[in-house]
N, C-alpha and C positions, 0 to 999 in steps of 0.2 A: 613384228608386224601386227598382229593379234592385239596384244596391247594398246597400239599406238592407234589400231583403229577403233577400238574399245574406248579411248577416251576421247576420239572423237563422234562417239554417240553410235559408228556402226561397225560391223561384225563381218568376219572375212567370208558371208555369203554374199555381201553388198558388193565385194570386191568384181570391177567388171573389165579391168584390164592386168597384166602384171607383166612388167619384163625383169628377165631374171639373165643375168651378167656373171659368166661362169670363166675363171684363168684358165679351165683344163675341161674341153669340150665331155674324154671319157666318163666325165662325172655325172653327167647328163641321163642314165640310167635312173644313180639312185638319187638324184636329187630330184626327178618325177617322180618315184615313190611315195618320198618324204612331202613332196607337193600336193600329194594326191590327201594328206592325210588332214591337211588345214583345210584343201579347198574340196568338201565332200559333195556338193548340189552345186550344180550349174558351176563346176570353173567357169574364171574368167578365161578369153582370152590372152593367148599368153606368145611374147616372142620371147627369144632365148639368146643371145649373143656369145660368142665367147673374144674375151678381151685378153690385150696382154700381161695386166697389171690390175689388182684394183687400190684403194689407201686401204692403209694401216695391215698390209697383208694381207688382206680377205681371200678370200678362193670364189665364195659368194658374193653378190648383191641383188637385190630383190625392190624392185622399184611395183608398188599397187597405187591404182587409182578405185575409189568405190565411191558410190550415191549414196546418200543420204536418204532416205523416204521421208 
């Protein structure tokens, strides 16, 4: 994600919304941990879902929206 909004000119503080699509709810712990540590000033808003499947086997998906300045 970092990357991908890095070559769009902005930085995962820009980030003002994120849903995050988890197979296995328990995981939901440490993947706010690991959350906490990209999004350090002003998280976005964030919902969480937990789904039954995602492609290619994921356990994650991580969907951001962020402004541009």
């Amino acid at each position: 994600i970092k990357a991908i909004l890095e070559a769009a000119g902005v930085e995962m503080n820009d980030a003002v919304r994120a849903v995050v699509y988890l197979t296995d709810l328990s995981a939901f712990q440490e993947m706010n941990e690991i959350y906490a540590e990209y999004f350090t000033v002003d998280p976005p808003g964030r919902t969480t879902v937990e789904v039954s499947s995602l492609p290619a086997g994921a356990h994650i998906e991580i969907e951001v929206t962020a402004l541009a300045s």
